[in-house]
DSSP file (Angstrom, degrees, kcal/mol; ACC not computed):
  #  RESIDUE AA STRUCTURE BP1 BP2  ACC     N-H-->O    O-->H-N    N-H-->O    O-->H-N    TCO  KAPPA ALPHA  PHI   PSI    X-CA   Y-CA   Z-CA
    1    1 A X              0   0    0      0, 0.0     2,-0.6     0, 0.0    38,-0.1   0.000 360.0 360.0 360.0 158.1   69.4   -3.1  -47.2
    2    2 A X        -     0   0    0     37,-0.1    95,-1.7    38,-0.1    35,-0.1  -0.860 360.0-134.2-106.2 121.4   72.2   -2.9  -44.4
    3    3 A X  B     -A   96   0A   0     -2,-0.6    93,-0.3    93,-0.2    33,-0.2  -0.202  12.7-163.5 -42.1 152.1   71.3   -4.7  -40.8
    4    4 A X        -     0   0    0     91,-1.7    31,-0.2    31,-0.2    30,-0.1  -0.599  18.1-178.3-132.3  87.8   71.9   -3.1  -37.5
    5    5 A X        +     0   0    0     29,-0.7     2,-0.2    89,-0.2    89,-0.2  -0.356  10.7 156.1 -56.2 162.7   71.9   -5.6  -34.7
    6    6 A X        -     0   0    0     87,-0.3    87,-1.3    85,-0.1     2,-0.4  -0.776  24.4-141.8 -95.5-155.8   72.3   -5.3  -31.3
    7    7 A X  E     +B   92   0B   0     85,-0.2     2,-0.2    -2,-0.2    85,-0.2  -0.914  22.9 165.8-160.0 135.8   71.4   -7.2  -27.7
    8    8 A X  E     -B   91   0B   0     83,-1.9    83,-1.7    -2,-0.4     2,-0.5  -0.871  39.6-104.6-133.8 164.1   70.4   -5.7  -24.5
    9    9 A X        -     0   0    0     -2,-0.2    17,-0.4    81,-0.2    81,-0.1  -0.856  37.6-124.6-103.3 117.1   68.9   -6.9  -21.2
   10   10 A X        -     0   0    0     -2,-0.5     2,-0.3    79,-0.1    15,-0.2  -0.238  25.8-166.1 -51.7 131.9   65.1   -5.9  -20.7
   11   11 A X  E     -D   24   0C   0     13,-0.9    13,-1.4     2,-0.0     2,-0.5  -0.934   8.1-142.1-108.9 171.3   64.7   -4.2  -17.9
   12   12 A X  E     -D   23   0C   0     -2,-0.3     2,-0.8    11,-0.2    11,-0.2  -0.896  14.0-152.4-110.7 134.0   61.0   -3.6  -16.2
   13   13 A X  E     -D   22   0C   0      9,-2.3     9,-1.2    -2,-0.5     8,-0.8  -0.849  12.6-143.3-118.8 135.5   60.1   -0.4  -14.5
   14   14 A X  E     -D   20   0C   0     -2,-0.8     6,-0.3     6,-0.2     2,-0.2  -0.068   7.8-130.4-106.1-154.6   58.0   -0.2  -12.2
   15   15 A X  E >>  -D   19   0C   0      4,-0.6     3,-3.2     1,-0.1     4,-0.5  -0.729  46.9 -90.8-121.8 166.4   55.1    2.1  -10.8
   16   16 A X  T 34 S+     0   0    0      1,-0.4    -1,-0.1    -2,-0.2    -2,-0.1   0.572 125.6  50.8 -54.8 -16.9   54.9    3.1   -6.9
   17   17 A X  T 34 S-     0   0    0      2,-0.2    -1,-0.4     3,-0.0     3,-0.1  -0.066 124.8 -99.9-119.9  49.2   53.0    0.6   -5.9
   18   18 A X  T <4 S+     0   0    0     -3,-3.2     2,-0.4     1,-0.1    -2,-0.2   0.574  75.4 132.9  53.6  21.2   55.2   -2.2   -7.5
   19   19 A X  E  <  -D   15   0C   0     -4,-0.5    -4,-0.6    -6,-0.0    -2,-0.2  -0.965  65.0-101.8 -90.2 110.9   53.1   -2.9  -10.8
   20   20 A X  E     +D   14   0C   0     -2,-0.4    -6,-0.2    -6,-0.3     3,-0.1   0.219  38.0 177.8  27.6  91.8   54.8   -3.1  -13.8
   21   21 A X  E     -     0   0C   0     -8,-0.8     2,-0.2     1,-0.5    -7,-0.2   0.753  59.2 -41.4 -95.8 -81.5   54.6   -0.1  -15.9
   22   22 A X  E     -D   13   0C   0     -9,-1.2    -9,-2.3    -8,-0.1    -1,-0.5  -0.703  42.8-119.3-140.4-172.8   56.8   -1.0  -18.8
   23   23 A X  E     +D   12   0C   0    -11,-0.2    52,-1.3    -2,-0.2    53,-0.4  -0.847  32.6 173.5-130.4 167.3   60.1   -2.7  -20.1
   24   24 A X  E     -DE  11  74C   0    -13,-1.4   -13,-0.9    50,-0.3     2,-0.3  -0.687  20.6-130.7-152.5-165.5   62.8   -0.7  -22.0
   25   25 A X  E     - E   0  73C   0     48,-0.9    48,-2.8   -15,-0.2    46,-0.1  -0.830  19.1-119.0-164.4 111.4   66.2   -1.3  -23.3
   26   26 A X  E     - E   0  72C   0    -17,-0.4     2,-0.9    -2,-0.3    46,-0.3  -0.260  32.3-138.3 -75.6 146.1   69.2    0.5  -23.1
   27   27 A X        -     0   0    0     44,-2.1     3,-0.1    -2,-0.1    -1,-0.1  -0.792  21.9-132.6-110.5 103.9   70.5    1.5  -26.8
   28   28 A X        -     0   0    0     -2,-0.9     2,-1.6     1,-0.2    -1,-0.0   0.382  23.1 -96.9  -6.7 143.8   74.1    1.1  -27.4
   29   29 A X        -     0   0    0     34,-0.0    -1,-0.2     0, 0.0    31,-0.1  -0.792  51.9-119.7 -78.9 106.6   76.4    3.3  -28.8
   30   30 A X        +     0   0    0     -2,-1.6     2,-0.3    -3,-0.1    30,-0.2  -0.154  43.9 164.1 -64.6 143.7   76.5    2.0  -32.5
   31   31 A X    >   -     0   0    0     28,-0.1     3,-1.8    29,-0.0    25,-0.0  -0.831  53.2 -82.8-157.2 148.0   79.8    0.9  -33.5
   32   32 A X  G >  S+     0   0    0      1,-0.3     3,-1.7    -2,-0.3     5,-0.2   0.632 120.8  63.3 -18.8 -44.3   81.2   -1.4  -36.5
   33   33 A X  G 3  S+     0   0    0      1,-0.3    -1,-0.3     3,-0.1   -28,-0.1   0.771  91.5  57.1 -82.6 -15.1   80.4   -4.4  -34.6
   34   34 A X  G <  S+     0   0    0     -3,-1.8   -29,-0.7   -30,-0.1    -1,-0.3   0.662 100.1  84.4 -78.7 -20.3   77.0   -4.0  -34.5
   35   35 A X  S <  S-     0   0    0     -3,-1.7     2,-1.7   -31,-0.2   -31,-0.2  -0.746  73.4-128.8-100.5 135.7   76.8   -3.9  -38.5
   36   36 A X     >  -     0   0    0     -2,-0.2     4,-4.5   -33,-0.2     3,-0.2  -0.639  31.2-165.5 -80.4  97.7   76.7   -6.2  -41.3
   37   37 A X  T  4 S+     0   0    0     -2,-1.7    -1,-0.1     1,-0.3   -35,-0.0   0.172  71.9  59.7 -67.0   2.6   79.5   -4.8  -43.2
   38   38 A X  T >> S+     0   0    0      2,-0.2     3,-1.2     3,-0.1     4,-1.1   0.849 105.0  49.6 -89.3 -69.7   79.0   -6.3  -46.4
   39   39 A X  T 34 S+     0   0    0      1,-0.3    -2,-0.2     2,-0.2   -37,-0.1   0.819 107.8  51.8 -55.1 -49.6   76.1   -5.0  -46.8
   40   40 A X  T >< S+     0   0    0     -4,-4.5     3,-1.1     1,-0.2    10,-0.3   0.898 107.0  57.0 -55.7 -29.7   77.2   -1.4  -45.9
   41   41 A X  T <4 S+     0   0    0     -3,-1.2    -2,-0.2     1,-0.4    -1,-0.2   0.673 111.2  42.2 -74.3 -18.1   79.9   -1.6  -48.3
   42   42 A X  T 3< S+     0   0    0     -4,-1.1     2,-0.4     1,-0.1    -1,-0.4   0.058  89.5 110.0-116.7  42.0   77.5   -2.4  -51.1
   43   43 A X    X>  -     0   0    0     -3,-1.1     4,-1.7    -5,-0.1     3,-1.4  -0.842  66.0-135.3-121.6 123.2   75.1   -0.2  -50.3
   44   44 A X  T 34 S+     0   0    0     -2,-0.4     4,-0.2     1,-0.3    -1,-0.1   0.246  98.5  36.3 -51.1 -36.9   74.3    3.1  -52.4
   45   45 A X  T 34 S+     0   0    0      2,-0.1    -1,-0.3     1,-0.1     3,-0.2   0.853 132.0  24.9 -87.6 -39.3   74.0    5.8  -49.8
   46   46 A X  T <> S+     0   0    0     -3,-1.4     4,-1.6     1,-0.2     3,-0.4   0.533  86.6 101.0-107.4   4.5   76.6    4.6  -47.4
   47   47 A X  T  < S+     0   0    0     -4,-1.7     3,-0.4     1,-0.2     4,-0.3   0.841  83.9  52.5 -53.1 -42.3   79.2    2.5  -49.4
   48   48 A X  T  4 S+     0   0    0     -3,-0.2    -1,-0.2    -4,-0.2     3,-0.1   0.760 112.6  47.4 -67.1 -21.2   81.8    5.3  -49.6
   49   49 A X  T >4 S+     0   0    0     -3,-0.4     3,-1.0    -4,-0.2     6,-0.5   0.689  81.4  97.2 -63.0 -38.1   81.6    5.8  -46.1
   50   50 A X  T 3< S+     0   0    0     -4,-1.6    -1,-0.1    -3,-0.4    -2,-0.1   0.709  93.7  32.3 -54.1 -33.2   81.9    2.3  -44.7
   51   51 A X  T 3  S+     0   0    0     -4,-0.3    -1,-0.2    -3,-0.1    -2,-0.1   0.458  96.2 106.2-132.1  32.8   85.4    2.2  -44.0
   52   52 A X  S <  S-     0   0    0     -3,-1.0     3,-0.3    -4,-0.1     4,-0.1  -0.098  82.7-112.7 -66.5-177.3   86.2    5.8  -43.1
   53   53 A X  S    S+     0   0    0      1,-0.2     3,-0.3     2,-0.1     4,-0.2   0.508 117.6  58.8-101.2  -2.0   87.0    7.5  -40.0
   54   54 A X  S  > S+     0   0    0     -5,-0.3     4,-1.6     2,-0.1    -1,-0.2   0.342  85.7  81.1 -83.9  -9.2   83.0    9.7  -40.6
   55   55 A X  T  4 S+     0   0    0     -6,-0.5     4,-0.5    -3,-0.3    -1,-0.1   0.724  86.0  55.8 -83.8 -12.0   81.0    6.1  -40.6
   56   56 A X  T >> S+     0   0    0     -3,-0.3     4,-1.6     2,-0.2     3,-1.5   0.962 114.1  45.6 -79.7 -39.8   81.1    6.1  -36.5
   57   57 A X  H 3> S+     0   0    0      1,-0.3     4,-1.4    -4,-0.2    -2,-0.2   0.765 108.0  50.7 -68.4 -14.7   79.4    9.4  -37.1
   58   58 A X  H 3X S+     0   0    0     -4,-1.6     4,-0.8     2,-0.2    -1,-0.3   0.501 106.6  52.9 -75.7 -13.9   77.3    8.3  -39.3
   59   59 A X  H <> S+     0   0    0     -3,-1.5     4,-1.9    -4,-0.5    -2,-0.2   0.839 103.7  62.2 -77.8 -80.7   76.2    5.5  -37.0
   60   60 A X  H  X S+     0   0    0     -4,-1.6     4,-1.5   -30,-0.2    -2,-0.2   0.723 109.1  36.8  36.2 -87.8   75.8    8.3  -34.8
   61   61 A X  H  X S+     0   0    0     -4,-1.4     4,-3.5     2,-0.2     5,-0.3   0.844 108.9  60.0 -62.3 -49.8   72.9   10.0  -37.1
   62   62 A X  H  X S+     0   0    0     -4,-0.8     4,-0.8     1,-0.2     5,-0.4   0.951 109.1  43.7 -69.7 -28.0   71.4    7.0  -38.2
   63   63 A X  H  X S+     0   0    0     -4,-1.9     4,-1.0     1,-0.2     6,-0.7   0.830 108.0  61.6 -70.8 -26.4   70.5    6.1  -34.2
   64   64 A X  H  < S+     0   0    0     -4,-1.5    -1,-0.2    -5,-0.2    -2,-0.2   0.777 111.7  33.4 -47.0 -40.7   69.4    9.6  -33.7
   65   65 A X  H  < S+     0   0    0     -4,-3.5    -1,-0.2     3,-0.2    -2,-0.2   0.381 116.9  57.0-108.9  11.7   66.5    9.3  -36.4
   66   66 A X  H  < S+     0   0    0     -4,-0.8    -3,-0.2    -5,-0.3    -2,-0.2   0.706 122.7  22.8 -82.2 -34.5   65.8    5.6  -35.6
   67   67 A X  S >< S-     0   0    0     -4,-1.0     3,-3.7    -5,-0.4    -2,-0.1  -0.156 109.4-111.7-128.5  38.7   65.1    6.1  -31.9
   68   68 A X  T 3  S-     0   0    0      1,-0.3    -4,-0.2    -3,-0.0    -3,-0.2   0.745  74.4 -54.1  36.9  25.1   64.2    9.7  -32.1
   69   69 A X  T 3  S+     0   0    0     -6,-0.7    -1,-0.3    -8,-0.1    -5,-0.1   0.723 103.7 149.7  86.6   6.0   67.6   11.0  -30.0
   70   70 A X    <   -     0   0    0     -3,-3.7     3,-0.1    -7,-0.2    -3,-0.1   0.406  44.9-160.8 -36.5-162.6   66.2    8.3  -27.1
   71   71 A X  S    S+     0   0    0    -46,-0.1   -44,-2.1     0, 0.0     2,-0.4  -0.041  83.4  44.9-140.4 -58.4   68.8    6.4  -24.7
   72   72 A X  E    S-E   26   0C   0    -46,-0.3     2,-0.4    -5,-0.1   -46,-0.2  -0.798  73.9-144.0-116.1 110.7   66.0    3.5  -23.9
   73   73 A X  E     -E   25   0C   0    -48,-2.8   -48,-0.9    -2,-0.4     2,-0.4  -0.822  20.2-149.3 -67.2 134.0   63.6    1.6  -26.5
   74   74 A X  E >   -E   24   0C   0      3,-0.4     3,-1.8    -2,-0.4   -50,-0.3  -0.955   6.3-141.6 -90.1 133.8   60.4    1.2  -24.6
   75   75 A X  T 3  S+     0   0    0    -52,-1.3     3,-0.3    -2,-0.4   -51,-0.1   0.450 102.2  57.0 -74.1  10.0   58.7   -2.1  -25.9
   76   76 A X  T 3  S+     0   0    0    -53,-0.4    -1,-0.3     1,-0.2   -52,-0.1   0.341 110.8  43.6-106.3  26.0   55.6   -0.9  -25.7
   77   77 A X  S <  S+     0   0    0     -3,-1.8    -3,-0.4     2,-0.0     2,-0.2  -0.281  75.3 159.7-149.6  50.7   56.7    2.1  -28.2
   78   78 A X        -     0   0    0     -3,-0.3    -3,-0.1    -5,-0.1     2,-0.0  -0.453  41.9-126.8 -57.1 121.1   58.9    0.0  -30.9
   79   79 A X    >   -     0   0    0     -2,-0.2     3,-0.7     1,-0.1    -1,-0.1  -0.332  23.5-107.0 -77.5-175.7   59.1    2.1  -33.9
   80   80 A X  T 3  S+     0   0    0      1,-0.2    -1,-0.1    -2,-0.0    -2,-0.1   0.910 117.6  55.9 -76.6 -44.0   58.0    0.3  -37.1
   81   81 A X  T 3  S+     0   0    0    -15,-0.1     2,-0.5    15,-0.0    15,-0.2   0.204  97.4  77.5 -73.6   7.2   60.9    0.0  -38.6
   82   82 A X    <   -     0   0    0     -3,-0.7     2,-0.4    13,-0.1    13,-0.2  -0.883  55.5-161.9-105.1 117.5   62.5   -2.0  -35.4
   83   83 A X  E     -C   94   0B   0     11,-2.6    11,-0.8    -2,-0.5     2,-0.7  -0.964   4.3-168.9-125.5 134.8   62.0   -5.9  -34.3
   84   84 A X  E     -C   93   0B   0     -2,-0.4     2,-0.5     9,-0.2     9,-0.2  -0.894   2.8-165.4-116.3 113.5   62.9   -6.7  -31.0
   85   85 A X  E     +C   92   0B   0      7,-3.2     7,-2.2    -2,-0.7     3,-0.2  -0.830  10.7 175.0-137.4 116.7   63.0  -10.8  -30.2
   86   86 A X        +     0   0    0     -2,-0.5     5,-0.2     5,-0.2    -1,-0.1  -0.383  41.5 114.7-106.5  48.4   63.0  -11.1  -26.7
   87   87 A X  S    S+     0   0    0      3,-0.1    -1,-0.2     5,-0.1     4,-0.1   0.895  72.7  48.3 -58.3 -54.0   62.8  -14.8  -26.6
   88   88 A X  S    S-     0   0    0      2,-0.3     3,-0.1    -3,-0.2    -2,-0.0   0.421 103.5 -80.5 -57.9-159.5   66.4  -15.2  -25.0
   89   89 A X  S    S+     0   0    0      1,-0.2     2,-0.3   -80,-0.0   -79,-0.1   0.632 116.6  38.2 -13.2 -70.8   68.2  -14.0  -22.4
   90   90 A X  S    S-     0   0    0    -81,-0.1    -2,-0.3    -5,-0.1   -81,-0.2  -0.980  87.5-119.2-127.6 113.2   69.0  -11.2  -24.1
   91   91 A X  E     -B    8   0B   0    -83,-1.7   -83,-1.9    -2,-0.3     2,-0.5  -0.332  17.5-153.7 -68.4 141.4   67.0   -9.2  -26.4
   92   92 A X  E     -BC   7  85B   0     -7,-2.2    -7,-3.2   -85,-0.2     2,-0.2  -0.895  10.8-175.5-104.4 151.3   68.0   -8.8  -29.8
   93   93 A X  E     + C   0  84B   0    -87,-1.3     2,-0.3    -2,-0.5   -87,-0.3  -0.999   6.6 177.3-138.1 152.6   66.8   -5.8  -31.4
   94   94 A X  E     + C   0  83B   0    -11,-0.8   -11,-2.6    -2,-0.2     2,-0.2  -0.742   1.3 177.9-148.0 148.4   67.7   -5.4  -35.6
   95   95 A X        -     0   0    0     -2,-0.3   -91,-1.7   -13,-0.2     2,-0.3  -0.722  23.9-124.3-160.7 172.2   66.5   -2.3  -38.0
   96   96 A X  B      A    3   0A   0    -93,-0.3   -93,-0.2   -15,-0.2   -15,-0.0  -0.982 360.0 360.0-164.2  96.9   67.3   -1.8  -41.5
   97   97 A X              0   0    0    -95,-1.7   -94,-0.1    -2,-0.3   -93,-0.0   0.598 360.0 360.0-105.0 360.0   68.8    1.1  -43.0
C-alpha cells in the first residue's frame, strides 16, 4: 500500500460565546512530496503513473474521494481510513491508498 503524509497546524473554532466547537485542519494540495514514492512506483493501480505529468492529477482524485471534495479535516469527523497524530506541533495526518 502507498503512504500519503502530510502536516498541518490544528486550528480550534470556536462558537459565539467562545467555547470550543471543534478543531480542523487545512488539507494541502497533494503534491510528490507528500508521497512515498517507492511505494507508488510498485504499486499495481498507480505504478504506470508515478512519474508522469497525469500523477498530480491523480493526486488530485485520490484527495477528492479521501476527504469527500473537503478543504478542512474536522477531527471530530476523521474518516476511517485516515490517522491523525496530533502529539507535536504539527499534526501529522497519513492515509493509505
Amino acid at each position: 500500500m502507498a503512504q500519503i503524509q502530510f502536516r498541518g497546524k490544528i486550528e480550534i473554532i470556536y462558537n459565539f460565546d467562545d467555547t470550543p466547537a471543534y478543531s480542523r485542519i487545512k488539507i494541502p494540495k497533494l503534491e510528490r512530496k507528500h508521497c512515498d514514492m517507492h511505494a507508488f512506483r510498485m504499486h499495481r493501480k498507480y505504478g504506470s503513473y508515478a512519474n508522469s505529468d497525469l500523477f498530480p492529477s491523480m493526486l488530485a482524485r485520490i484527495k477528492t474521494d479521501t476527504f469527500n471534495g473537503k478543504e478542512y479535516l474536522r477531527l471530530d469527523q476523521v474518516p476511517e481510513c485516515v490517522t491523525v497524530d496530533s502529539s507535536g506541533f504539527l499534526a501529522v495526518v497519513s492515509f493509505e491508498v
